[in-house]
N, C-alpha and C positions, 0 to 999 in steps of 0.2 A: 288754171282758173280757180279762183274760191268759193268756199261752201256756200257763202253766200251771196254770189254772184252767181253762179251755177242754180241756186233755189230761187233766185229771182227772175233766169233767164224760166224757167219753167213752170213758176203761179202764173195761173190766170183767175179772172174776177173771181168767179162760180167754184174755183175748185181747189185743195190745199194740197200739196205733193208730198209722196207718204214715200219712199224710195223710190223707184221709177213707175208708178203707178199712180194715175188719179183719181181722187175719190172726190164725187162729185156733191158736193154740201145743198144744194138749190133740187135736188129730184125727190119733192116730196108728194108731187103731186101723182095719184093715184094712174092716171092715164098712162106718163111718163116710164114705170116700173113694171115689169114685165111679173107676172105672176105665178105662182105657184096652185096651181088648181085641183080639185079631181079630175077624174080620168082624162089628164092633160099628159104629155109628155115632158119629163124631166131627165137630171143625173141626180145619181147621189155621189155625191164626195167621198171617195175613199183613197187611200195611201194611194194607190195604184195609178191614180186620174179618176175623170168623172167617168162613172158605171152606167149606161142608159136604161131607163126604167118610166113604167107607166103606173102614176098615181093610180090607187086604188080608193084612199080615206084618208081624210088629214080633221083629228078633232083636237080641239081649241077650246083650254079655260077660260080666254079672255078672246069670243073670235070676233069683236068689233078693233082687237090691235091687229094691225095687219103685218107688222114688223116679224121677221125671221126669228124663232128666239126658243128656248128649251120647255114654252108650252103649249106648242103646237103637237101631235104625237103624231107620225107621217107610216102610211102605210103602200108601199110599191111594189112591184112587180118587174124581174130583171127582162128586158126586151131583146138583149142582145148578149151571147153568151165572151167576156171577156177575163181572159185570166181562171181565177177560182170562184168567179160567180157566174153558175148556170143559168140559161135562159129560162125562166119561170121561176126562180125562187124569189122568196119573198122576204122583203128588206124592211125593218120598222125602225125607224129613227126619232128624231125630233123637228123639227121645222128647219131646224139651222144645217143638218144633214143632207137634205135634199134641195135642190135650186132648177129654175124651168130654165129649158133648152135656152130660149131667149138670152139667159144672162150670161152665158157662156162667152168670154172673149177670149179670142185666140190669136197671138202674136208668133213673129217668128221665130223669138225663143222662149218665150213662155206661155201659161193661158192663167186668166184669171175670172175670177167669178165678180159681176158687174153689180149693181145693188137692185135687189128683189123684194115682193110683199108675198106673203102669204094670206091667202081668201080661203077661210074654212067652212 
């Protein structure tokens, strides 16, 4: 089959095929995106997989963008002890570091993170 038969067997309206993964262009509206909150439950992204952790503070130079991005400064807490990170230690990152449980997809051979807002 060709490349581009194969990329046309798998667009659809809403969405542009990025490897086998879709990213969905049309989810802008707030309802729709699962969030990023205080004392919400999240992961943070690390090498290892997603790390489970509970927001503690998330402050924001711009906090009317809601978009995931490096000026958000995220402050958590590890909920669950996996690997090298103990349960209570404390993780500060950026906005784009951390993602709510929500966005978590998980297939059967991979997992990927879904698209998220961050509310400061």
């Amino acid at each position: 089959m060709s490349g581009a038969l194969r990329q046309s067997r798998y667009t659809r309206a809403n969405a542009s095929f990025i490897g086998h993964i879709y990213r969905e262009d049309n989810m802008t509206s707030s309802t729709l995106l699962p969030a990023l909150e205080q004392s919400k439950s999240a992961y943070y992204d690390s090498l290892i997989g997603p790390i489970p952790c509970k927001i503690d503070s998330i402050t924001s130079t711009e906090p009317q963008d809601l978009r995931p991005s490096s000026r958000q400064q995220v402050t958590a807490t590890v909920t669950k002890e996996v690997r090298g990170y103990k349960k209570g230690a404390k993780l500060t990152g950026w906005g784009l570091d951390f993602f709510p449980r929500a966005a978590l997809r998980r297939t059967r051979y991979c997992s990927y993170i879904k698209p998220y807002q961050v509310q400061a």
